[in-house]
Legacy VTK file of the C-alpha trace (Angstrom):
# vtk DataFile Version 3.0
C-alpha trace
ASCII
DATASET POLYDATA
POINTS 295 float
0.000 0.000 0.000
1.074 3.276 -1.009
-0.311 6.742 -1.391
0.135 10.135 0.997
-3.816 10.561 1.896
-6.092 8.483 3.784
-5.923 5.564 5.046
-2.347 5.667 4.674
-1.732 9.060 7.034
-4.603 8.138 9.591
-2.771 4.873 10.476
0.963 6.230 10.543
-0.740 8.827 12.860
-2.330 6.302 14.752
0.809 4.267 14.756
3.312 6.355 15.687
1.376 7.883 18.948
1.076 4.210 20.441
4.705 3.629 19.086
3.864 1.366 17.140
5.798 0.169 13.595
3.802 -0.392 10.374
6.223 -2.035 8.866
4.848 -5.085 6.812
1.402 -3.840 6.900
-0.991 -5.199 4.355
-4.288 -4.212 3.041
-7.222 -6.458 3.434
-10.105 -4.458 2.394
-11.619 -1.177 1.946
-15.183 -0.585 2.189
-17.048 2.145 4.393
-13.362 1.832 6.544
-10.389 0.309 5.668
-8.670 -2.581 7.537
-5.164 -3.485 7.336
-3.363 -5.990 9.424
0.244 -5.325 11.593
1.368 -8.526 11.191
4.132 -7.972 13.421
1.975 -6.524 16.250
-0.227 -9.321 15.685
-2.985 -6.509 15.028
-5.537 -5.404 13.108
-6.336 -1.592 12.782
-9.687 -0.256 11.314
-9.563 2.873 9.911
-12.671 5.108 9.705
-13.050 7.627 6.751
-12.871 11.248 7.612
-15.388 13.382 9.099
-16.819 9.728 11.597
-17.882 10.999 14.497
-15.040 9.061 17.220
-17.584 8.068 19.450
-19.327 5.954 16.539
-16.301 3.808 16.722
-15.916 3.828 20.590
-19.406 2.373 20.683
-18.430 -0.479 18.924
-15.584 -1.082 20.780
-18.211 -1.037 24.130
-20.815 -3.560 21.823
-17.956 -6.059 20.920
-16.562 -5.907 24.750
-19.755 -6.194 26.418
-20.545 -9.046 24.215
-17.302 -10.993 24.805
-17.385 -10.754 28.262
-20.979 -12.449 28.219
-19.415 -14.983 26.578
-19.885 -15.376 23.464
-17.325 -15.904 20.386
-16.999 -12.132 19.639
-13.661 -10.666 18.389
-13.175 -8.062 21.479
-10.922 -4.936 20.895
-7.001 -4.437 21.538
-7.807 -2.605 24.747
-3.859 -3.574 25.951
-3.220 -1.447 23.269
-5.913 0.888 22.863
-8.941 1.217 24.644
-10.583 3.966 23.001
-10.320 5.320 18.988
-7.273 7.339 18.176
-8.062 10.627 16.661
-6.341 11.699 13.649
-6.252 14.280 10.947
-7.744 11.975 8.486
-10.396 10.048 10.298
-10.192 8.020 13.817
-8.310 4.436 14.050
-9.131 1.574 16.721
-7.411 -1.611 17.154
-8.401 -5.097 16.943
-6.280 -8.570 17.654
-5.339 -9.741 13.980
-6.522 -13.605 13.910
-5.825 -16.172 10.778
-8.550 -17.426 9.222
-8.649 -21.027 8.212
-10.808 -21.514 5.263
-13.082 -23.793 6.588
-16.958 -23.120 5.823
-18.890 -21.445 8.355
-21.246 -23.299 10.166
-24.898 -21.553 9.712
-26.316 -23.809 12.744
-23.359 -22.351 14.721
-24.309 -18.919 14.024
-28.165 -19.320 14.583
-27.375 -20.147 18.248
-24.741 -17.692 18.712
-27.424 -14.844 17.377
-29.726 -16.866 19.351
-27.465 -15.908 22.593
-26.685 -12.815 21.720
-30.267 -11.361 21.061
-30.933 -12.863 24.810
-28.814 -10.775 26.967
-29.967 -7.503 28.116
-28.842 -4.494 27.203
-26.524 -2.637 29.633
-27.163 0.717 30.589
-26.174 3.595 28.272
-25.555 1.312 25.088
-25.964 3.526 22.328
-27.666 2.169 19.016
-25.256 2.154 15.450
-28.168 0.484 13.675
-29.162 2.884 11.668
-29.052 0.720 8.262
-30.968 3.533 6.205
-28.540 6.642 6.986
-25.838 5.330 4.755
-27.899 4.715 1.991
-29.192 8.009 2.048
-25.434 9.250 2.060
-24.776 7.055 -1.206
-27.827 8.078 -3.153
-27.005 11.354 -2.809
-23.541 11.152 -3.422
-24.450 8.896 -7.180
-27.832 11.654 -7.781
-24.873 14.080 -7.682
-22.537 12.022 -9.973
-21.961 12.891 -13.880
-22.312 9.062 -14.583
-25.736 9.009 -12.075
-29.006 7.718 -14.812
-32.315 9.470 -13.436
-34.606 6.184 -13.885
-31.589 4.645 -11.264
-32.230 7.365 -9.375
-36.053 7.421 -9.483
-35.993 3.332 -8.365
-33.739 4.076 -5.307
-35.747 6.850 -3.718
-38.790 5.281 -3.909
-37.151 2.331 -2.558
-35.528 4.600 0.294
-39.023 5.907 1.100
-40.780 2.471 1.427
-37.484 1.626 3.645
-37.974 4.443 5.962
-41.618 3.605 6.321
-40.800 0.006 7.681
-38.096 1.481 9.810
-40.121 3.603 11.405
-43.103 0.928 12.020
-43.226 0.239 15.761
-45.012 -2.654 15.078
-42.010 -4.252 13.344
-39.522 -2.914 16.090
-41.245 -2.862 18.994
-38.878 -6.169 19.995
-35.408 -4.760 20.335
-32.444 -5.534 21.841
-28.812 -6.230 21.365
-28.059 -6.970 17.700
-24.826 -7.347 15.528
-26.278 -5.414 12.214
-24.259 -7.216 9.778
-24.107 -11.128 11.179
-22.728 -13.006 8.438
-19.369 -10.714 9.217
-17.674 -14.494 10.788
-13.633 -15.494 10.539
-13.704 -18.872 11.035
-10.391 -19.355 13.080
-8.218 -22.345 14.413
-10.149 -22.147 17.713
-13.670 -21.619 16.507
-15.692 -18.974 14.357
-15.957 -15.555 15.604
-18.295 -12.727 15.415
-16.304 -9.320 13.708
-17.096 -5.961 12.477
-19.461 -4.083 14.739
-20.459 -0.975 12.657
-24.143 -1.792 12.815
-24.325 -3.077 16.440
-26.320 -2.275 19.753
-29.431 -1.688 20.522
-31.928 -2.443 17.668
-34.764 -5.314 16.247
-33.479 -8.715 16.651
-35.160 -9.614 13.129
-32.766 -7.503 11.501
-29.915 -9.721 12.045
-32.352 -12.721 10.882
-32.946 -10.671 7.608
-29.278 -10.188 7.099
-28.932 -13.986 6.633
-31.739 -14.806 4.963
-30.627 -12.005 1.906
-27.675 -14.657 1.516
-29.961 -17.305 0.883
-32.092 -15.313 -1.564
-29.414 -13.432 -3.347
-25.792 -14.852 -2.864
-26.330 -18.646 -3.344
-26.114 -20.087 0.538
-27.885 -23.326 0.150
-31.484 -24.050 1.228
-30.208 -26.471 4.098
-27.611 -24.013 5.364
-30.426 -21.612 6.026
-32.784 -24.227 7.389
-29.672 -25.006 9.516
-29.811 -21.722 10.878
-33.351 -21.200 11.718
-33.805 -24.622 13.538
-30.680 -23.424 15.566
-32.383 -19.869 16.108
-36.144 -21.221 16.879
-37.719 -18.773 14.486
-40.795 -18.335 15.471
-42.989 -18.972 12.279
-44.905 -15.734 13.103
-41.916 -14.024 12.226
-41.178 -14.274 8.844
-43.761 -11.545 7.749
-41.515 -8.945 9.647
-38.281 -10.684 8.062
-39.609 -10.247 4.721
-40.103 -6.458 5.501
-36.789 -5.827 6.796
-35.338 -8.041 4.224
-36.636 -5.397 1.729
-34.371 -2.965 3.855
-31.259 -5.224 3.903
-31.650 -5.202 -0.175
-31.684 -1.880 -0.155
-28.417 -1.560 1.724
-26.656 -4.177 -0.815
-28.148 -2.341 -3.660
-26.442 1.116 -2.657
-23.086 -0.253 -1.666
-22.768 -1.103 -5.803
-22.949 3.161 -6.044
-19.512 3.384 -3.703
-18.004 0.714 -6.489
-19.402 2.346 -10.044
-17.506 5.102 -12.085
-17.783 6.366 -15.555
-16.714 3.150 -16.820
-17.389 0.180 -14.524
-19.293 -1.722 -16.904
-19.361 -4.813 -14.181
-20.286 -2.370 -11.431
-23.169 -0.861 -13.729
-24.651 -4.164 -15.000
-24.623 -5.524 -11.314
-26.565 -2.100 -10.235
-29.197 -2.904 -12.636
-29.324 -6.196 -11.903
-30.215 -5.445 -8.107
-32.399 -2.728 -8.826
-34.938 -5.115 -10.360
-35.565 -6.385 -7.057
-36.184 -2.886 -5.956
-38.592 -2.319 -8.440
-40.461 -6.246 -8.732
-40.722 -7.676 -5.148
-41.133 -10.806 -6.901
-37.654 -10.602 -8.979
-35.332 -13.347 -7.031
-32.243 -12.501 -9.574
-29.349 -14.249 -8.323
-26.589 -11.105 -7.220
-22.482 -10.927 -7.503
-20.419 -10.477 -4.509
-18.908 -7.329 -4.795
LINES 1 296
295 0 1 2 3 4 5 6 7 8 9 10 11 12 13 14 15 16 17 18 19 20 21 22 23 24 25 26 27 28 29 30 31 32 33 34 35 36 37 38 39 40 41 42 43 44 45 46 47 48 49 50 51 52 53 54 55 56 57 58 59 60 61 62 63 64 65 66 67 68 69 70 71 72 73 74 75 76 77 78 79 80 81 82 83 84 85 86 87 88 89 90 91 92 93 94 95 96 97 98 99 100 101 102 103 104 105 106 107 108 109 110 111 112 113 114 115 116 117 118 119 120 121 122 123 124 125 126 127 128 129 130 131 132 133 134 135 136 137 138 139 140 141 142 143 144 145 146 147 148 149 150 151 152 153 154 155 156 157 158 159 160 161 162 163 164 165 166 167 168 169 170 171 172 173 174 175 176 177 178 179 180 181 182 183 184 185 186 187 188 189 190 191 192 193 194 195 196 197 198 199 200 201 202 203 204 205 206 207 208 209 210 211 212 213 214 215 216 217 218 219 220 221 222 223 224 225 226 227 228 229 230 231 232 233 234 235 236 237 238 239 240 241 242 243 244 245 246 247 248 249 250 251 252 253 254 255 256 257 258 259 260 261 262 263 264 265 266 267 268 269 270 271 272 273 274 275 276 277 278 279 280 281 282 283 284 285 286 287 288 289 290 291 292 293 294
């Protein structure tokens, strides 16, 4: 990795007030933060983009701590080496243990009882909500309506779609049941000593049905298998009353895949461009089950 702007200057910042070297970094992904591994600090640093508020990242330091604590297989944060998020010029860094993934397949019953668990405990006092699934879509609509490459008929299809979201957001009826959720649950690095729960930028307090949702959009647009997801529900104990309000917030969680496509489309992304149109029939035909691309 090379460059003089961000990520690169928020971790040497970051780095250099905890003395720490970043020598042998390496990139493993950028997305709505980037997060490169120290290797040779046996650590993991997340890097938010500029202008995130530092307490957004503090509370999921407090979500993935509280969690492991309780006990369950949660990837806590690096407090030995930072307990809070470092502020820097170009956006605030935390720190995470770096683990090694094995490759192994993750086991979907495993995961229905650890979200089974996990929706269970109470929340403690003060733990602030990041779910808030609809804000950055907002963001990224804007950002594409703005664009020179940005097609009004796109446009048209994703506000509409944003507006429905909202209204199902805002339905007490479908939240009413809230408590401690992950936000993005199929975030798992299986690891020589077990899976374990990571990323934590949707977490705390929100609708347990969410994180149900967030699997199920797997099943219906990414290929997991039929028997993986039956896997999971037996493991959760889905109550069959639920799936109406699954369906709804799946409609939500589609949404969210749909606008992460405008962070990856430019002039001249013709993959990026097909896939957006591909997902957007969904948006427009609830009955469209078109098969999506990892991106």
């Amino acid at each position: 990795m090379s460059g003089s702007g961000w990520p690169e200057v928020a971790l040497c910042e970051a780095a250099g007030l905890l003395g720490l070297s970043t020598e042998g970094q390496r990139l493993l992904r950028i997305g709505h933060c980037a997060v490169i591994a120290l290797p040779a600090h046996g650590l993991v640093a997340r890097i938010a983009r500029p202008g995130t508020p530092r307490d957004r990242l503090e509370g999921e330091m407090r979500f993935a701590r509280y969690v492991h604590q309780a006990g369950l297989p949660v990837l806590p944060p690096a407090d030995a080496v930072a307990d809070c998020a470092i502020e820097t010029t170009t956006g605030p860094v935390t720190f995470w243990p770096f683990v090694e993934a094995t490759g192994a397949a993750l086991d979907w019953r495993w995961l229905g009882e650890t979200l089974r668990r996990l929706h269970a405990l109470t929340p403690p006092a003060g733990m602030a909500s990041l779910w808030d699934p609809l804000s950055v879509v907002k963001t990224r609509i804007e950002r594409y309506g703005a664009a020179s490459y940005a097609r009004a008929e796109r446009a048209q299809v994703l506000s509409a779609a944003y507006v429905r979201a909202k209204r199902i957001v805002e339905d007490s009826s479908l939240v009413a049941s809230v408590g401690l959720v992950h936000g993005d649950p199929t975030n798992v690095i299986v690891t020589a000593d077990g899976p374990v729960l990571i990323d934590f930028d949707l977490s705390g307090v929100g609708p347990a049905l969410w994180d149900v949702a967030s699997v199920v959009v797997r099943h219906r647009r990414f290929g997991l298998s039929g028997d993986h997801v039956e896997a999971f529900h037996a493991a959760y104990g889905l109550d069959t009353g639920a799936h109406g309000i699954v369906e709804e917030f799946l409609r939500v969680r589609e949404l969210l895949d749909c606008s992460f496509v405008l962070t990856l489309i430019g002039s001249h992304d013709t993959e990026a461009h097909d896939e957006l149109d591909v997902r957007l029939r969904a948006l427009r035909d609830p009955s469209d089950r078109s098969r999506w691309t990892p991106r």
